[in-house]
N, C-alpha and C positions, 0 to 999 in steps of 0.2 A: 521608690522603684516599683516596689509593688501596685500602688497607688496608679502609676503611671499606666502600667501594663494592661489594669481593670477597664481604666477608661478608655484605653484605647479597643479592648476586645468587643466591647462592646457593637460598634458599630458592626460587626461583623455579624452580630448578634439580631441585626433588623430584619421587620418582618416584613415579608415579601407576598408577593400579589396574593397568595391564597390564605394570608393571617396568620402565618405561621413563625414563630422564630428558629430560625435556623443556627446552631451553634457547632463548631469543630468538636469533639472527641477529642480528651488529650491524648487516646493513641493515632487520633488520626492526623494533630499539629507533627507529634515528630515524624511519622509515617506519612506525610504531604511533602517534607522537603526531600524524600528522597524518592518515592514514585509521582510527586504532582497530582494526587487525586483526593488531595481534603476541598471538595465542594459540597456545601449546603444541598447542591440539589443532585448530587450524588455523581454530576454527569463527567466525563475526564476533559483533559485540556483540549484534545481534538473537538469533542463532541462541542464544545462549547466556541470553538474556534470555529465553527462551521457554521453556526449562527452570526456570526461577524459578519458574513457577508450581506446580511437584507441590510444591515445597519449601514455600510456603504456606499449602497447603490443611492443614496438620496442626497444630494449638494447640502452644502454646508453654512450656515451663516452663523456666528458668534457661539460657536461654540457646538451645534451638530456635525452629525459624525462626515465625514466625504470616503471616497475611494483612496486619499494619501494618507489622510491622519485619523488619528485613532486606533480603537481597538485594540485587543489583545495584542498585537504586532508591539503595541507600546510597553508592557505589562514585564517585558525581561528587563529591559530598562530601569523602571521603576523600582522592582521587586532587589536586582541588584544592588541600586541607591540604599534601598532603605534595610536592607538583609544585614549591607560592609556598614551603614552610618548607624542605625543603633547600637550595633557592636562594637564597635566604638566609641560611640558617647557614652554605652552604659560600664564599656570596662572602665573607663579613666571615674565615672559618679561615683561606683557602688566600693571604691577602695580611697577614694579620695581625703577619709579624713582619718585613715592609716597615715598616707603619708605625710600628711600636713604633720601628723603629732612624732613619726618618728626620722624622717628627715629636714622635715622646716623646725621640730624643736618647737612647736606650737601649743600647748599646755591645751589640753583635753575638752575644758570648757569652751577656752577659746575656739578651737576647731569647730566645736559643734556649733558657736554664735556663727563661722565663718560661712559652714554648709548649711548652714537655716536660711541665712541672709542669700546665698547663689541659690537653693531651691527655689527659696521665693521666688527670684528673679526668673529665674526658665521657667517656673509657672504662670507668671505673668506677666511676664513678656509675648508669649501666643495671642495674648486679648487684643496685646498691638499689633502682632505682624497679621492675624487675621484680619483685623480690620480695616491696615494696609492693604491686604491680598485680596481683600473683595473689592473693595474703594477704589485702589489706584492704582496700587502695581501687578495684579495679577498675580496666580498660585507661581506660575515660573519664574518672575525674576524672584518672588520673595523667598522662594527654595533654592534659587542661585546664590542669594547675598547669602543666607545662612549658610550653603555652605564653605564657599572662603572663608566667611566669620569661623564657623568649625575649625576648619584645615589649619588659620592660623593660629586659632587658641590651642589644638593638640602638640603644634611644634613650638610653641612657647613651653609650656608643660614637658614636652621633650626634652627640652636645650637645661631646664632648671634640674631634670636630671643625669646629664651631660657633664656642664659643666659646674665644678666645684662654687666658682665665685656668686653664684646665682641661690645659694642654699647656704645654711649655717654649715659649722663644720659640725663633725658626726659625733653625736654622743650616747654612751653605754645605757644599757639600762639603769645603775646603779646612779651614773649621774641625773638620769631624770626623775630618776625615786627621789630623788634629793632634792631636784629641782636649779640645779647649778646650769644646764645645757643654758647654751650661748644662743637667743635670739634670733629673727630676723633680725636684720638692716633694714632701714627704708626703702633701696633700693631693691631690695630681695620680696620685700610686702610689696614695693609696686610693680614689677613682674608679675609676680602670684595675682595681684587683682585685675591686672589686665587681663590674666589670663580668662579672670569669671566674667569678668564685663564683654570678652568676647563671645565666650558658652553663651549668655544670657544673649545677646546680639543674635545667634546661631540657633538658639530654640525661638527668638521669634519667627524667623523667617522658614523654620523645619515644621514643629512642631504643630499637629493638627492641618499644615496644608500637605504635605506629602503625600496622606492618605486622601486626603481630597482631591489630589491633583491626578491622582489614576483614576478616580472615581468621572472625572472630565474628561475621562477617553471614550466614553460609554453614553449611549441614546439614554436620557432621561425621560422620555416623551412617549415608553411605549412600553409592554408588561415584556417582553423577551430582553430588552434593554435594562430594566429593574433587575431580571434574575442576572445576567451578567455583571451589572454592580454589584450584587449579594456573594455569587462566585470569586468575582474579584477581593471583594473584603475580605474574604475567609482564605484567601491564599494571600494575603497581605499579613494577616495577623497571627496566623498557624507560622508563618517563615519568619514573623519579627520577634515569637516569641522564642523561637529556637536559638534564633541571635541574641536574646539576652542572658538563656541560659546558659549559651556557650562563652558568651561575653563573666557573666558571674563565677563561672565557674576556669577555665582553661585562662583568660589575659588575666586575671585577678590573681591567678596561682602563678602565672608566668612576672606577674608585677611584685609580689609577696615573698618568693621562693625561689628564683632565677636572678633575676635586673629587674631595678624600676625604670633602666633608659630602655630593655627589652621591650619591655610591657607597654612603654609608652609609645616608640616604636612602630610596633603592632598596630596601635590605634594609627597612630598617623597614616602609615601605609592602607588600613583599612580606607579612612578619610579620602587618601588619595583613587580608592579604587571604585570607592559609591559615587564621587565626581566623572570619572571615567566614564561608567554606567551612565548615569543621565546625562549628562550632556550628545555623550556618544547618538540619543535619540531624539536630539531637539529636533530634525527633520519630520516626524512623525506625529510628533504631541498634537493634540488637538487643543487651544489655548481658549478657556473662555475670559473675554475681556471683563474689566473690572464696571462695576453699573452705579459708582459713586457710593458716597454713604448711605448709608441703611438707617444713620440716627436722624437724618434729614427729616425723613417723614413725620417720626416721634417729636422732634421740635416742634413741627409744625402746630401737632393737636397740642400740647402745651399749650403754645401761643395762640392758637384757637380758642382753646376753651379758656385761659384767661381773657379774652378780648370780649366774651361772649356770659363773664362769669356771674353776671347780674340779670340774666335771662330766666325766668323759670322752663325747669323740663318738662316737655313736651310731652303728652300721654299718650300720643298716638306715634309711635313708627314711622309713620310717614312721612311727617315735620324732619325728619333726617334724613340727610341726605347719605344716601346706598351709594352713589357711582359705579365708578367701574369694579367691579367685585378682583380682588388681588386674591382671596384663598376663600374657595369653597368650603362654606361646611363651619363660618363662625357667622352666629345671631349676636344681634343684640343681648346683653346681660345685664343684669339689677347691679352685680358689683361694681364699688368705684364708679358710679350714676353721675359724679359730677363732671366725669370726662366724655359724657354724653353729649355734654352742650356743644363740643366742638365742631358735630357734624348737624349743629341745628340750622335749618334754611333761614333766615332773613333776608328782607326786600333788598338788603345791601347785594346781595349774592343773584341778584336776577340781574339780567340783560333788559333791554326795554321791547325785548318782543319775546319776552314769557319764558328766554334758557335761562339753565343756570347756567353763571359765567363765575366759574370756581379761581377762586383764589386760592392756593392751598394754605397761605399762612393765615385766611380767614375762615376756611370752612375744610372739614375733614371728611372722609367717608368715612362711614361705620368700619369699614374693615381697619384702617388705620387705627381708629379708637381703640378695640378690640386687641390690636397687635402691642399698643400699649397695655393694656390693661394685663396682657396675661404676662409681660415680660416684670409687670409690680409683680403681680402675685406669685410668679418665680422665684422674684430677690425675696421673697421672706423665706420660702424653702433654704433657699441658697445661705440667708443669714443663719442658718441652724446646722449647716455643713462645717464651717469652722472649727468648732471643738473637736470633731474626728479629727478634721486635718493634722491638729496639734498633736493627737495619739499617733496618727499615722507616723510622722516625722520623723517619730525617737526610733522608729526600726532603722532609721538609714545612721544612727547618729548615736543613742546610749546603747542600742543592742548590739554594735559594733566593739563597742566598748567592755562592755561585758564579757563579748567573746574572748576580747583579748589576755585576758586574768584570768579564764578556764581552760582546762584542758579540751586542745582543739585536737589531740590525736585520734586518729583510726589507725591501730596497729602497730608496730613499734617503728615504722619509717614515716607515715604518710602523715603530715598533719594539714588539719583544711584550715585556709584563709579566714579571719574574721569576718570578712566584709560579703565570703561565700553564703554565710550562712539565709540571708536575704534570698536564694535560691527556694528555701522551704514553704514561704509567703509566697512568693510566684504558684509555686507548686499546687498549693490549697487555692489561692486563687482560680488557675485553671483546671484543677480538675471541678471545684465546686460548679465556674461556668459549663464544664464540658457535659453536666447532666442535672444541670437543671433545670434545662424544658423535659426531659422525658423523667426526670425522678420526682422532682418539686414539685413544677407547675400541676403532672397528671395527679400527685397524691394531693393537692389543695382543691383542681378542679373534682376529684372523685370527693372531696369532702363536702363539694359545695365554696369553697371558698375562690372570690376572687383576688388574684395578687396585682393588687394595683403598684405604680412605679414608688409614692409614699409608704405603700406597706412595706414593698420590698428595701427602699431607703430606713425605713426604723427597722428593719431588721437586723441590715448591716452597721447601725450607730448602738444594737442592744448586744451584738456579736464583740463590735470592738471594744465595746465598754468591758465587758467579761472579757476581754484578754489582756488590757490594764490590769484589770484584779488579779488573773495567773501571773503577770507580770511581776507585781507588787510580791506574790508568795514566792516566786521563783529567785527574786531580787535576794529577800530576806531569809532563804536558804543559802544563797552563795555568801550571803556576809557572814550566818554563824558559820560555816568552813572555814573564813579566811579569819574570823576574831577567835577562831576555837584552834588556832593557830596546829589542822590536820597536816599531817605530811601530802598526803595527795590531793590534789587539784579534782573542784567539782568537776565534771565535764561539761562544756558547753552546748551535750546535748538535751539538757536541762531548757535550755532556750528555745528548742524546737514548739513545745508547745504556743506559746507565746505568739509565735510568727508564725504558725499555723491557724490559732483562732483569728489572728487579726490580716491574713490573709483570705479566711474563708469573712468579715466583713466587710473589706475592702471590694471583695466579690459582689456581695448583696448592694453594699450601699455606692459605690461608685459607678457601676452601670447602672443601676436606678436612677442618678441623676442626671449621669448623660440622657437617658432614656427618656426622660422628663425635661427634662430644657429641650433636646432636640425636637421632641412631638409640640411644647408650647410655645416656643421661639417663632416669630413671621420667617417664612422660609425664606427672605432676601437675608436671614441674619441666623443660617444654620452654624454655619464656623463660627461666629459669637459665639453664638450659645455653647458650642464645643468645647470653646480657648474660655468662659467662663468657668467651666467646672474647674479646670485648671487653675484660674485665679483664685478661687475657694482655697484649695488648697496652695499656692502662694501666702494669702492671709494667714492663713495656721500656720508656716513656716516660719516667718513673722513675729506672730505672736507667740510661737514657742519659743523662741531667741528671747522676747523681753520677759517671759516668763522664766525663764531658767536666768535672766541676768538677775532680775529680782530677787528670787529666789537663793542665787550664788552669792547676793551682797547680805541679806538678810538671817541666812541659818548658814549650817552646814549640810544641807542636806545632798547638795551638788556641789563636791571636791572634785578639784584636777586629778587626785587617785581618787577615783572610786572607793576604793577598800576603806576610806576613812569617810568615805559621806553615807548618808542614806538615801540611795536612788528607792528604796521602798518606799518611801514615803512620798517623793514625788508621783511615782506609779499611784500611788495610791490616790493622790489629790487628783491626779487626771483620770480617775474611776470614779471619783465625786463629780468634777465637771461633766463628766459622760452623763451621768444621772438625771443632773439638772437638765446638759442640753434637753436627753432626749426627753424629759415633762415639755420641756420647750416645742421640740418637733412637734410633741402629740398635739398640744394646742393647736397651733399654727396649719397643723394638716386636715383637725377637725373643721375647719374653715375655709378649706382650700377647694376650687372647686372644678377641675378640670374644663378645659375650651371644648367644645365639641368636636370631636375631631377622627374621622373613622379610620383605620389602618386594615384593610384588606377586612376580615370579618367579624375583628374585635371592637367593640365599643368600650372605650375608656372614659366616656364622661363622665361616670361615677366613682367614687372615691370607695 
């Protein structure tokens, strides 16, 4: 969740015509939903509604703005959609494997293989709906189908806590100390999996376009156009993360402490009222159509420079063919030189009156090469992101757990939800973002130092590594308690720390690589690269599931009670993998060489 939260803040975080990044104030996220005035460029919803209007007056073809669609007029729509649907989707995520263990009767390991496995899949499932949503179906129908897929997956989840036959029957804590509680049914497990085959269905067609798709209300074409998409993102993301805090904390305590058909409920209702919301303005939208596949091209040099692959390269620039320039501002480069050859001229490639007569599955422009080139040297960043992911995961899944065996009271009535405590992570996350361009960046720039998107990436993989290790102390505190058989329960706010440090890396290291795929990614293939960061962390979902099954068949270190295994020592071994990764990162980054690529007044070619 947290994870989720980072990458998405990020974009809000982009720098705008004068070079600057612009980021919300966490007094100013919760303070935007109720006066409307968290803008980057300070100015209110009038002021900037008043600029809407040069954007109008100019006809519209595939996607510019007209005098009917578009603009702000779009923007309550939207902002309703996605306010009612994260609040939603994150109340039913962030408690989800409470339920699984104390009404499906689901033993503790297995829940967690359950939520590893549907994480992954809403992580990676974006990679395909974006690349449907750019390709073919456009950002609106593919945010239409998600959201029926939603609506129907929250009233399945509903109905299993409705009615009886749909769920085991109910048992005590004493019986599942013991391990006697009664099973799904098969019939009860294939409900349940429908229900995540739909979620996953529902995050490809939401996730990552939503926020693109108000982003398409707005003139891309022009610097006043630019700040109203910055304006835009930051009342996007100031008002979604208000909904997840509200979501984590009030439907989670209403699911926990009231009804689970309450709380489920809620969500649906919510479900039904973010549908209301966008549709309500399909009138309005400005729709850009979809411009086919974006891996088309990338085949293409492939198959270029294998066709070509017995050619020597050519010393002179010139022997390659430039064509029509698709992104200002990338030369030619020495790295991966053999994917050079694809844009080499041969007599094959002339006409008989001196044009080139371009075949693209025989000859490439330099800028295609180049848009390959930098999307390799991406995936080796990308392959070093992994391991985080895996650390990330266990906040939604053992730290829930953990909570649940400690004293969750404030007071002698009020006790907080397990699955609440994921609030503390958000927290560190957003305030770390809400001052790091004026506390950070200015005390690195007054040092002399630059933060490149890798620095700031090994920063947040050297942050989460060290909150593994508190993990690991914190773990093995709560066990001598529970083996040193104390009358009183540790408190669970022993775990604050934990989800604080690994909140303040998710900060560092996940906008870093949104930040970085976005800037190196060909701009026909920005959603890729977006719904990739996401697939990173899919893969870790993944691989923390086979990791803890291994591990569960092999020692005792992960028990279905906790209280008889040693989750320190797992903590611990994923503080070991952190290590290596991050020897790994540093390699791999000593290597790495940014595309050229200017963003208003910073130069990041340099590492």
């Amino acid at each position: 969740m947290a994870a989720d939260y980072t990458l998405s803040l990020e974009v809000s975080g982009k720098r705008s015509c004068d070079g600057k990044v612009r980021t919300c104030s966490f007094s100013q996220m919760i303070h935007s939903i109720v006066h409307f005035d968290c803008f980057s460029s300070g100015k209110t919803m009038a002021e900037v509604s008043n600029e809407e209007g040069d954007l109008e007056k100019h006809p519209a073809i595939n996607g510019k703005m007209t005098r009917k669609r578009g603009g702000w007029k779009t923007f309550p729509f939207i902002i309703g959609n996605e306010i009612c649907a994260g609040a939603a989707i994150t109340g039913l995520a962030a408690n989800m494997i409470v339920y699984l263990i104390t009404k499906f009767n689901i033993k503790s390991i297995e829940a967690t293989h359950i939520i590893n496995i549907s994480n992954g899949g809403n992580d990676l499932s974006p990679l395909v709906g974006a690349f449907l949503a750019d390709a073919y179906l456009g950002r609106f129908w593919a945010i239409s189908i998600g959201s029926f897929l939603s609506f129907s997956a929250m009233i399945i989840l509903m109905l299993t806590a409705m009615i009886e036959s749909l769920r085991p029957p109910p048992c005590g804590p004493q019986l599942q100390a013991l391990g006697r509680c009664d099973a799904p049914t098969r019939r009860q497990y294939a409900v349940l999996y429908l229900y995540f085959a739909l979620t996953i269905g529902a995050s490809a067609g939401l996730r990552y376009n939503s926020g693109t798709f108000g982003a398409d209300q707005f003139e891309k074409d022009s610097a006043k156009g630019m700040r109203q998409i910055q304006s835009y993102f930051n009342w996007y993301y100031c008002a979604l993360f208000v909904s997840i805090v509200i979501a984590s904390t009030v439907i989670v305590y209403i699911q926990s402490s009231v009804s689970w058909a309450m709380g489920f409920g809620l969500c649906v209702l919510l479900t039904g009222i973010s549908m209301l919301f966008f549709f309500s303005g399909t009138k309005l939208y400005n729709r850009v159509r979809p411009e086919g596949s974006p891996f088309t091209g990338l085949a293409q040099v492939v198959v270029s420079c294998l066709r070509k692959r017995n050619l020597p390269l050519p010393s002179n620039e010139e022997d390659l063919y430039s064509g029509e320039r698709i992104e200002s501002g990338l030369p030619l480069t020495e790295q991966l030189r053999f994917l050079n050859k694809a844009a080499i001229k041969t007599p094959e490639d002339f006409s008989s009156d001196g044009h080139i007569n371009q075949n693209p599955w025989r000859l490439s422009t330099v800028d295609q090469v180049e848009q390959l080139k930098s999307i390799i040297k991406t995936l080796t960043i990308w392959s070093c992101t992994v391991i985080p992911a895996i650390m990330s995961s266990q906040q939604i899944t053992f730290s829930v757990l953990q909570a649940l065996t400690m004293n969750r009271h404030l007071g002698s009535h009020f006790k907080i939800p397990a699955a609440s405590y994921m609030v503390f992570s958000l927290l560190a996350s957003a305030i770390t973002l809400s001052i790091y361009d004026k506390v950070v960046v200015r005390l690195a720039e007054s040092k002399g130092i630059k933060i490149t998107q890798l620095r700031r990436i090994g920063t947040g993989m050297a942050i989460g590594t060290l909150g593994m290790a508190v993990a690991a102390i914190v773990e093995r505190k709560r066990l001598n308690v529970v083996h040193g058989h104390r009358v009183a329960e540790e408190s669970a706010l022993w775990l604050v720390p934990q989800l604080v440090i690994m909140g303040l890396g998710d900060a560092f290291q996940n906008v870093g690589k949104i930040d970085l795929f976005y800037a190196e990614f060909p701009e026909t293939m920005r959603s890729t690269a977006t719904a990739l960061v996401a697939a990173g962390v899919a893969v870790g979902s993944y691989l923390s599931s086979l990791l803890i099954s291994v591990i569960h068949r092999n020692s005792n270190w992960l028990a279905n009670n906790i209280n008889e295994g040693r989750l320190d020592y797992f903590y611990a071994l994923l503080c070991v993998m952190g290590v290596v990764n991050f020897g790994y990162f540093s390699a791999c980054s000593r290597r790495y060489k940014y595309k050229t690529k200017i963003y208003g007044s910073r130069d990041i070619s340099t590492f």
